[in-house]
Biopython code that builds the backbone (N, CA, C, O; Angstrom):
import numpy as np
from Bio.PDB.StructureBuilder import StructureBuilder

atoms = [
    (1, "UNK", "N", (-166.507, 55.807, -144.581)),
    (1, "UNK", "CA", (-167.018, 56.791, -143.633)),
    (1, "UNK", "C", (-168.366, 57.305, -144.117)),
    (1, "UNK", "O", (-168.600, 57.318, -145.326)),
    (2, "UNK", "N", (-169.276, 57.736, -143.220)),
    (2, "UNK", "CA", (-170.620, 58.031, -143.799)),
    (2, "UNK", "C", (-170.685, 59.608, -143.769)),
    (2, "UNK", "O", (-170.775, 59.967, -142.595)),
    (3, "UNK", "N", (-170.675, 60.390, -144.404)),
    (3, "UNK", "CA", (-171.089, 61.505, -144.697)),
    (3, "UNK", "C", (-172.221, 61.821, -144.280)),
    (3, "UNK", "O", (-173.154, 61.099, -143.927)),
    (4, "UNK", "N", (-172.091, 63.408, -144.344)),
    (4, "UNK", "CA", (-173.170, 64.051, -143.730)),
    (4, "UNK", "C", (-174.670, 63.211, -144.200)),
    (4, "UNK", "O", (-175.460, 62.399, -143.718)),
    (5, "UNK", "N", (-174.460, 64.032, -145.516)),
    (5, "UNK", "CA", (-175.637, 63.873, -146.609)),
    (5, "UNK", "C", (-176.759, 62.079, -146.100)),
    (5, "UNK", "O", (-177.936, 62.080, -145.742)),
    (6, "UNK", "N", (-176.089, 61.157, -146.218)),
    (6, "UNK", "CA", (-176.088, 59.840, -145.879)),
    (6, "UNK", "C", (-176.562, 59.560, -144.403)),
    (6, "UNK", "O", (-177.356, 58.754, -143.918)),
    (7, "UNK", "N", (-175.684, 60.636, -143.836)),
    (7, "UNK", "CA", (-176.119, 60.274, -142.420)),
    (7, "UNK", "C", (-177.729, 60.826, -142.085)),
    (7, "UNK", "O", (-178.635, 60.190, -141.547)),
    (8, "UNK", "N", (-177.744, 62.185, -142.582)),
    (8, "UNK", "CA", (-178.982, 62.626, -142.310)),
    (8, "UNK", "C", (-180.434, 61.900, -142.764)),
    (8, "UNK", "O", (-181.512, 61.960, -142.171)),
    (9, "UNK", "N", (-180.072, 61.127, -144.130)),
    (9, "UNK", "CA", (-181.017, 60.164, -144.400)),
    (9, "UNK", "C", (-181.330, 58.948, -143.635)),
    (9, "UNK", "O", (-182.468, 58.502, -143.485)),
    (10, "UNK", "N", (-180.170, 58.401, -143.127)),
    (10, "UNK", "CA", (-179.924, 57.254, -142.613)),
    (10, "UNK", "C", (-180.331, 57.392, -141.063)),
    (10, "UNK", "O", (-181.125, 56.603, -140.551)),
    (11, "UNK", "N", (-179.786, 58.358, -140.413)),
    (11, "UNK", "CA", (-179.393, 58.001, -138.430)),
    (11, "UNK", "C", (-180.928, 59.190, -138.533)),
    (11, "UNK", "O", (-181.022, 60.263, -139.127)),
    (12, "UNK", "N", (-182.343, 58.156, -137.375)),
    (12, "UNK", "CA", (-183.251, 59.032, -136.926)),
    (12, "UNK", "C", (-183.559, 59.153, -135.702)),
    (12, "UNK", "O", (-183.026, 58.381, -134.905)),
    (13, "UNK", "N", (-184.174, 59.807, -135.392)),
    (13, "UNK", "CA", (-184.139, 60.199, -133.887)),
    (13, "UNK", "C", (-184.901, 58.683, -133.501)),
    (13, "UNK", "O", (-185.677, 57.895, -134.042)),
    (14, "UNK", "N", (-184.197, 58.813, -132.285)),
    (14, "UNK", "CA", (-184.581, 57.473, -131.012)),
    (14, "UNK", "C", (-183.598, 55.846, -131.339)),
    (14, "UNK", "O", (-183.206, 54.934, -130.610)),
    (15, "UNK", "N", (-183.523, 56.095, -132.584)),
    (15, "UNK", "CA", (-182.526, 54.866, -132.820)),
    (15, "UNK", "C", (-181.189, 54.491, -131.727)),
    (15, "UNK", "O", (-180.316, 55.196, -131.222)),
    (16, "UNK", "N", (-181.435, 53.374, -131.666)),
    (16, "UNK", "CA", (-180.497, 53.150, -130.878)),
    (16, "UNK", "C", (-178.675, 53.310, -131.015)),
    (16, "UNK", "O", (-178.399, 53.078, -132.193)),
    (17, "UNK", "N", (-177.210, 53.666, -130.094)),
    (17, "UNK", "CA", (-176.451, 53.916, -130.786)),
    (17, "UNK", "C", (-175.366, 52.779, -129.829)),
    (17, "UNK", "O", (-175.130, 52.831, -128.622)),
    (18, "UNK", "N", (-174.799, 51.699, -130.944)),
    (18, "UNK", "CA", (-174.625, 50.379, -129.912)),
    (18, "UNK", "C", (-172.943, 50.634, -130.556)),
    (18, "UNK", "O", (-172.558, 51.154, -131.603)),
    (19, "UNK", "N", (-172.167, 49.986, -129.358)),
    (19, "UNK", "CA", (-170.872, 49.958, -129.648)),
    (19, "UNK", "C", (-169.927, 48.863, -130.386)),
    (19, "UNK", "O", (-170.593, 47.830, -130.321)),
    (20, "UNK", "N", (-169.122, 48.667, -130.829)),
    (20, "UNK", "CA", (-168.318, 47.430, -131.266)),
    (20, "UNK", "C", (-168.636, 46.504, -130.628)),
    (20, "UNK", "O", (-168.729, 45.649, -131.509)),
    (21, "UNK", "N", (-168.956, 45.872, -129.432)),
    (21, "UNK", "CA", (-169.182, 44.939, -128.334)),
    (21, "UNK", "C", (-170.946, 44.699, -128.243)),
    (21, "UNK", "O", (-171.538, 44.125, -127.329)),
    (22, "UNK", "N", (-171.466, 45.230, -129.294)),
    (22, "UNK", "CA", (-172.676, 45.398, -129.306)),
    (22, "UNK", "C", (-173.590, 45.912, -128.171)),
    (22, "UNK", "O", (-174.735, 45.464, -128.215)),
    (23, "UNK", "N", (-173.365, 46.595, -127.364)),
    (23, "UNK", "CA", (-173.711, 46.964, -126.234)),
    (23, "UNK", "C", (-174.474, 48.245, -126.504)),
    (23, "UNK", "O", (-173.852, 49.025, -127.224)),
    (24, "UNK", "N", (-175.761, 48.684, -126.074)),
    (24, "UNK", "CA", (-176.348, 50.144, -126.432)),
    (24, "UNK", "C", (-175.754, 51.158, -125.232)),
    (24, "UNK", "O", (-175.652, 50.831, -124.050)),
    (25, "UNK", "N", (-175.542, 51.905, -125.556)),
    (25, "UNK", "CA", (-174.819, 53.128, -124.602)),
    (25, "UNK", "C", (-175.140, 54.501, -125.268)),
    (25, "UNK", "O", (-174.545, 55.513, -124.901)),
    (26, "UNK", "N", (-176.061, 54.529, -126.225)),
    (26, "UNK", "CA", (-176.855, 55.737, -126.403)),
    (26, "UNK", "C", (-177.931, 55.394, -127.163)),
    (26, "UNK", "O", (-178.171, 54.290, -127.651)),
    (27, "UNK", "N", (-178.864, 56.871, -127.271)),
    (27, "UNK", "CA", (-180.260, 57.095, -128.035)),
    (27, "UNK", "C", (-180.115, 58.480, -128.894)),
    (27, "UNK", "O", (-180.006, 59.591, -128.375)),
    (28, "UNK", "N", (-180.135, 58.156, -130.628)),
    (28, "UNK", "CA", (-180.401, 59.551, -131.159)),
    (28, "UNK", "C", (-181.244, 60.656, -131.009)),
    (28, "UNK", "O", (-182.468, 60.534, -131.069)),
    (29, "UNK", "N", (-180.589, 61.901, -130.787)),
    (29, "UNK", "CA", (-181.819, 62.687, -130.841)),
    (29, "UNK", "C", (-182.062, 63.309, -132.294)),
    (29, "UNK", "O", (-183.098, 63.521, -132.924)),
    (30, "UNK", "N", (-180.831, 63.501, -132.558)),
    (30, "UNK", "CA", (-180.456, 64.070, -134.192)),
    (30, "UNK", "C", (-179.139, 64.470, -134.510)),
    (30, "UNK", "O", (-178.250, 64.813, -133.730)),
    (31, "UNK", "N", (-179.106, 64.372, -135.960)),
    (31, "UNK", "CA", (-177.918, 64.674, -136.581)),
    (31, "UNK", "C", (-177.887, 65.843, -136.373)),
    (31, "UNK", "O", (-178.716, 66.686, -136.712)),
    (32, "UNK", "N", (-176.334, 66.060, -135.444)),
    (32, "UNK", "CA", (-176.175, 68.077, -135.519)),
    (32, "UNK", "C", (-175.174, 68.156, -136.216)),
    (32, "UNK", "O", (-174.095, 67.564, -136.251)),
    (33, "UNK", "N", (-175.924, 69.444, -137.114)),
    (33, "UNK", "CA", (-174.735, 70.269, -138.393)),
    (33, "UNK", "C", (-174.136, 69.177, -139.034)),
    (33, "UNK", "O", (-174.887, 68.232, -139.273)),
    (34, "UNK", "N", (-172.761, 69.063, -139.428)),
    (34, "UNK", "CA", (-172.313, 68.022, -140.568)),
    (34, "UNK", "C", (-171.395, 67.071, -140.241)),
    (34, "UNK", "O", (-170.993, 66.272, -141.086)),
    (35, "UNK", "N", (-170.995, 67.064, -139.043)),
    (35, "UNK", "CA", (-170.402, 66.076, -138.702)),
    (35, "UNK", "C", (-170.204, 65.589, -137.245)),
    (35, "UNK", "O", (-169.096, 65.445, -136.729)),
    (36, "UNK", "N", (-171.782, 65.271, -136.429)),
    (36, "UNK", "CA", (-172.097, 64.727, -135.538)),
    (36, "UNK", "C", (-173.489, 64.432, -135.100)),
    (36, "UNK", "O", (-174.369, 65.282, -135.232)),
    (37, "UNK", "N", (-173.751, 63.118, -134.521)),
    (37, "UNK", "CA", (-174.790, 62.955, -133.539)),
    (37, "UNK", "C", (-175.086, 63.564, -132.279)),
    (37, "UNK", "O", (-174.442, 63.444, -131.237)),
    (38, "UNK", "N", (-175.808, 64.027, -132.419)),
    (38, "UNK", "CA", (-176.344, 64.756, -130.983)),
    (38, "UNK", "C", (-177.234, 63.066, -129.997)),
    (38, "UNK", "O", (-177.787, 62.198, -130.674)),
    (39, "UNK", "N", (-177.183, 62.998, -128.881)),
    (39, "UNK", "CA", (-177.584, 61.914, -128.219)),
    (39, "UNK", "C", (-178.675, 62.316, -127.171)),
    (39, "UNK", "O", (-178.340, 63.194, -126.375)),
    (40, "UNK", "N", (-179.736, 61.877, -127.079)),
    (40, "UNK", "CA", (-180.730, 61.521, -125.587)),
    (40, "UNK", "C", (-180.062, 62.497, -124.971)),
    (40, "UNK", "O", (-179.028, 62.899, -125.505)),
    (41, "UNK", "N", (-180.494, 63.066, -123.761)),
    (41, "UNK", "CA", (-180.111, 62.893, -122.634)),
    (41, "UNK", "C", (-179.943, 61.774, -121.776)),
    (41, "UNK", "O", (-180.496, 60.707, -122.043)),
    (42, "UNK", "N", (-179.266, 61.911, -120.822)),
    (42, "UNK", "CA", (-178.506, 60.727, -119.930)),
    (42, "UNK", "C", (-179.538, 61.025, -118.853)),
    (42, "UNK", "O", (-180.457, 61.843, -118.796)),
    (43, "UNK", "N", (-178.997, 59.911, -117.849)),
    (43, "UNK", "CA", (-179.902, 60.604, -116.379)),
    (43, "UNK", "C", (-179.925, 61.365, -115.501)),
    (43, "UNK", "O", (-180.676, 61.631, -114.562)),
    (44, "UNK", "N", (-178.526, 61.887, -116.101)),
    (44, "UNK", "CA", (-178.333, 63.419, -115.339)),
    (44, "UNK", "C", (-178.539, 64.600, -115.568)),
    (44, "UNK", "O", (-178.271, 65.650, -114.984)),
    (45, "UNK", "N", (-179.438, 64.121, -117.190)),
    (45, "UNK", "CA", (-180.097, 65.237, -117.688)),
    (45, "UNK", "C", (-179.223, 66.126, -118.584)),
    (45, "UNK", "O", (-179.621, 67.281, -118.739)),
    (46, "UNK", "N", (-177.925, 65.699, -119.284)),
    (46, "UNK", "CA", (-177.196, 65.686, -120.481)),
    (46, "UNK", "C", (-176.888, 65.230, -121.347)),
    (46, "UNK", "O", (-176.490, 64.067, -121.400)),
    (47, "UNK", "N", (-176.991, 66.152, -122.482)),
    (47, "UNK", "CA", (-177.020, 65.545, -123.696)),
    (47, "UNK", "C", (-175.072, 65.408, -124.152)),
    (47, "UNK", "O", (-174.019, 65.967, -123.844)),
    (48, "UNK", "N", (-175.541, 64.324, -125.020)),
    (48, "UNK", "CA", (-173.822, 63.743, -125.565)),
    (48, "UNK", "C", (-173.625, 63.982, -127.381)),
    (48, "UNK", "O", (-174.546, 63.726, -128.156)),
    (49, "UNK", "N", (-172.549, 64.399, -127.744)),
    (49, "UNK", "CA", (-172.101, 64.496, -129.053)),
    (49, "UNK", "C", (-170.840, 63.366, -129.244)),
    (49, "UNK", "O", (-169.790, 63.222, -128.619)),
    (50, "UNK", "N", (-171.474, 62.578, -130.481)),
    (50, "UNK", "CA", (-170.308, 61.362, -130.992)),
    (50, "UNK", "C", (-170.341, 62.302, -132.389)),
    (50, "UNK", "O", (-171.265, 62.883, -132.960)),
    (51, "UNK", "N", (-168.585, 62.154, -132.735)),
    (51, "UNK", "CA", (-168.524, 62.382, -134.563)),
    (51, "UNK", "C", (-168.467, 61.334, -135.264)),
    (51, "UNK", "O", (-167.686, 60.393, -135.123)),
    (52, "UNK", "N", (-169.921, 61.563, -136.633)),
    (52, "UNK", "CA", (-170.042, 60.815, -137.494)),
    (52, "UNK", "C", (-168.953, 59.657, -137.923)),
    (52, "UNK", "O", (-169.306, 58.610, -138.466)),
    (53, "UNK", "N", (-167.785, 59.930, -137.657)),
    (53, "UNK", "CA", (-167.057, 59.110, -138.209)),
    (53, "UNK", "C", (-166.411, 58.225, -137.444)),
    (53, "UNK", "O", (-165.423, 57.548, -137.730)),
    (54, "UNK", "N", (-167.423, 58.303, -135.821)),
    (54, "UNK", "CA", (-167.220, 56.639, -135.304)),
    (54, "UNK", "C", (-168.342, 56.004, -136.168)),
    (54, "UNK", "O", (-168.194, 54.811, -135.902)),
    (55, "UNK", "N", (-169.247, 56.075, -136.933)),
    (55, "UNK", "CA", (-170.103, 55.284, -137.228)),
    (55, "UNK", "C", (-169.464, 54.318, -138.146)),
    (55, "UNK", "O", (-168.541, 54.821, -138.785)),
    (56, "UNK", "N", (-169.755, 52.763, -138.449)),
    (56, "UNK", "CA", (-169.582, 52.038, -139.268)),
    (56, "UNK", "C", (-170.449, 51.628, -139.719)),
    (56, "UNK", "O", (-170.187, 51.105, -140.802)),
    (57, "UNK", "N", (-171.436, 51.579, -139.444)),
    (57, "UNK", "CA", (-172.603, 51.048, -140.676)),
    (57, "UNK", "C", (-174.411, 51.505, -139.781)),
    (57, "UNK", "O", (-174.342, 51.727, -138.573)),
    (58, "UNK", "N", (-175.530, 51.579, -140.317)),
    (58, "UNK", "CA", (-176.319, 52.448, -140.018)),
    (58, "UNK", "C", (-177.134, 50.788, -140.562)),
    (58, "UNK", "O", (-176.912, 50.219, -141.631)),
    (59, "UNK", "N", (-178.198, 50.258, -139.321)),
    (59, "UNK", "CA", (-179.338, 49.385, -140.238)),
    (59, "UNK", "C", (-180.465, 50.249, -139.174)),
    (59, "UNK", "O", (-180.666, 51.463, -139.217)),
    (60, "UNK", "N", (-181.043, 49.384, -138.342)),
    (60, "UNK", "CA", (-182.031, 49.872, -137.246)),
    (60, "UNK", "C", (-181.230, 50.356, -135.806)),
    (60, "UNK", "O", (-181.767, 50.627, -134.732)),
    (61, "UNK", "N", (-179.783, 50.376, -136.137)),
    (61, "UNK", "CA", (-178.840, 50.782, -134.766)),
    (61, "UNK", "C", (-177.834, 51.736, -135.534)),
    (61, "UNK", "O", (-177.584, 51.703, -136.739)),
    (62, "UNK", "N", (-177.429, 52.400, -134.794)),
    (62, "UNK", "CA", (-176.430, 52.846, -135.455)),
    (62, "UNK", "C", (-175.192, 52.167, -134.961)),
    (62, "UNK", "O", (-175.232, 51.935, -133.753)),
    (63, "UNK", "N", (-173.647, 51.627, -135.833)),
    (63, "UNK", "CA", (-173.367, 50.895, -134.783)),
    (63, "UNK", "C", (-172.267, 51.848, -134.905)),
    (63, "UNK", "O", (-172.544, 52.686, -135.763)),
    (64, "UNK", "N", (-170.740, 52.099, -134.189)),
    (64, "UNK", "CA", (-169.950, 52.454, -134.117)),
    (64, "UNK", "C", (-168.594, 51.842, -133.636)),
    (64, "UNK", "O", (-168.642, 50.889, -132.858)),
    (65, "UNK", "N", (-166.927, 52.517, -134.211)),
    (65, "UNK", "CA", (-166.062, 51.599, -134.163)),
    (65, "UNK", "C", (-165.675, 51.119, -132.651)),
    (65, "UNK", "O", (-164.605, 50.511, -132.608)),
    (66, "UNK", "N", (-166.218, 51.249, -131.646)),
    (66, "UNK", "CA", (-165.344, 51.062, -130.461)),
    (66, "UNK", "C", (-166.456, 50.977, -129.180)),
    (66, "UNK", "O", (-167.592, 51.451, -129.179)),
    (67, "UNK", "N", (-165.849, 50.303, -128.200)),
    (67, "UNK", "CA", (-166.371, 49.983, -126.900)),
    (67, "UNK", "C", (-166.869, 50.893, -126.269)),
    (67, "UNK", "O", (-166.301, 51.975, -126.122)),
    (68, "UNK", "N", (-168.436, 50.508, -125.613)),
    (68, "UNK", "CA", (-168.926, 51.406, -124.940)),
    (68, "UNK", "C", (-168.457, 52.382, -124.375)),
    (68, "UNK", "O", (-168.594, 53.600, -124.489)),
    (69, "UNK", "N", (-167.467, 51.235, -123.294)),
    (69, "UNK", "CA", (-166.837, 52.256, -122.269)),
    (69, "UNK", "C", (-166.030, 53.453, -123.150)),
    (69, "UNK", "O", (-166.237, 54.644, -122.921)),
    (70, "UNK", "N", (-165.022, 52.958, -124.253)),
    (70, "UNK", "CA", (-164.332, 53.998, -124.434)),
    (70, "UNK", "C", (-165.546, 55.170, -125.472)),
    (70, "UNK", "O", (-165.652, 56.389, -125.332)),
    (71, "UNK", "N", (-165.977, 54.665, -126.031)),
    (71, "UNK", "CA", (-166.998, 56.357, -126.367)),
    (71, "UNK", "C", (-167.751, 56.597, -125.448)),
    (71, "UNK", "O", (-168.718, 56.984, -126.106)),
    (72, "UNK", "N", (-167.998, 56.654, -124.630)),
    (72, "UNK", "CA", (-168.621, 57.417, -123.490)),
    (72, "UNK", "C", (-167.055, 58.061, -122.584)),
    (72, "UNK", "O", (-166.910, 59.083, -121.913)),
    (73, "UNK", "N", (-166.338, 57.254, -122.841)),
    (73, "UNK", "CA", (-164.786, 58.585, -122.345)),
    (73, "UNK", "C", (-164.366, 59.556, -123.170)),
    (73, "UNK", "O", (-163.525, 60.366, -122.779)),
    (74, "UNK", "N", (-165.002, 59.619, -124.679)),
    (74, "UNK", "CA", (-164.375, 60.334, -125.371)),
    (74, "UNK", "C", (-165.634, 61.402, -126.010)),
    (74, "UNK", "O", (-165.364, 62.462, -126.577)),
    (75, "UNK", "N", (-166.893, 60.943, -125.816)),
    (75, "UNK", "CA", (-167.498, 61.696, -126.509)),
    (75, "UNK", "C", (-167.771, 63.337, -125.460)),
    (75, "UNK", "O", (-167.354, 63.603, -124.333)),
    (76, "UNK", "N", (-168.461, 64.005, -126.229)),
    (76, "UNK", "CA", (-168.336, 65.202, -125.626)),
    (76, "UNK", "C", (-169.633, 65.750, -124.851)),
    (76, "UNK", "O", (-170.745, 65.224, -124.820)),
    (77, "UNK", "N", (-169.237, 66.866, -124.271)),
    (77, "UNK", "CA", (-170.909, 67.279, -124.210)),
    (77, "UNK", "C", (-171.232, 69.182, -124.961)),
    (77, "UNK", "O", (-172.020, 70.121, -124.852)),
    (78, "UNK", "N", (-170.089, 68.807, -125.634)),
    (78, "UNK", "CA", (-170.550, 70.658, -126.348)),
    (78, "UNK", "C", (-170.795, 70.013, -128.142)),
    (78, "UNK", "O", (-170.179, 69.209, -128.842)),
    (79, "UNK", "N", (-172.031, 70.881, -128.339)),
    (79, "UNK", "CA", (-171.822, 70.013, -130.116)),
    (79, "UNK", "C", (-170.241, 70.696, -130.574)),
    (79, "UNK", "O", (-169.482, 71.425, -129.936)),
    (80, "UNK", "N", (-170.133, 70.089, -132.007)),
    (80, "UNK", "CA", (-169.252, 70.257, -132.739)),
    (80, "UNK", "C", (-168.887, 71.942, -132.726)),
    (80, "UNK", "O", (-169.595, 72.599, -131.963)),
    (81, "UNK", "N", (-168.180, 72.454, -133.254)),
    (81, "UNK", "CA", (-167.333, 73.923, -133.830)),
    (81, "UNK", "C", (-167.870, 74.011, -135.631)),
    (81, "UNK", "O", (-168.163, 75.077, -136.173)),
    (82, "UNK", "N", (-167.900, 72.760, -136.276)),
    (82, "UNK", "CA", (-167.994, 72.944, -137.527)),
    (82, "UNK", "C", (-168.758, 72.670, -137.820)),
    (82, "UNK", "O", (-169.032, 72.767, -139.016)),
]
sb = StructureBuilder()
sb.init_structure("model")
sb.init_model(0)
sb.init_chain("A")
sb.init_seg("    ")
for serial, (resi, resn, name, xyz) in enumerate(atoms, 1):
    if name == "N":
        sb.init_residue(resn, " ", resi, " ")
    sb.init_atom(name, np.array(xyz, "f"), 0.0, 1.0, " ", f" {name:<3s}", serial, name[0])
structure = sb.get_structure()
């Protein structure tokens, strides 16, 4: 799992955020607080929160464990609590 610390070095804004299926279905805007990505806005003019710990590995994408479709059903639109 990538930790905060790691992540903040690693995930930068605009990078792309592609799913298990390799498919892009988001854009970083920044790491919020310690355990999430904050995302682009969409085209409806909202922004999306994934937690760090869908990520599996960080090169020029960030990639994460699971299918587009299902993180875009699960991610949120309020940042984190913690």
């Amino acid at each position: 799992m990538l930790d905060s610390e790691n992540a903040k070095e690693l995930i930068r804004p605009h990078m792309p955020v592609v799913c298990s299926e390799d498919g892009q279905f988001g854009t970083v805007d920044h790491v919020e607080g310690l355990s999430a990505i904050k995302l682009t806005k969409d085209k409806n003019g909202q922004h999306h929160y994934i937690p760090l710990t869908w990520v599996t590995s960080v090169d020029d994408k960030v990639h994460v464990d699971r299918p587009g479709s299902q993180a875009m059903r699960e991610w949120s639109t309020t940042p984190p609590t913690s």
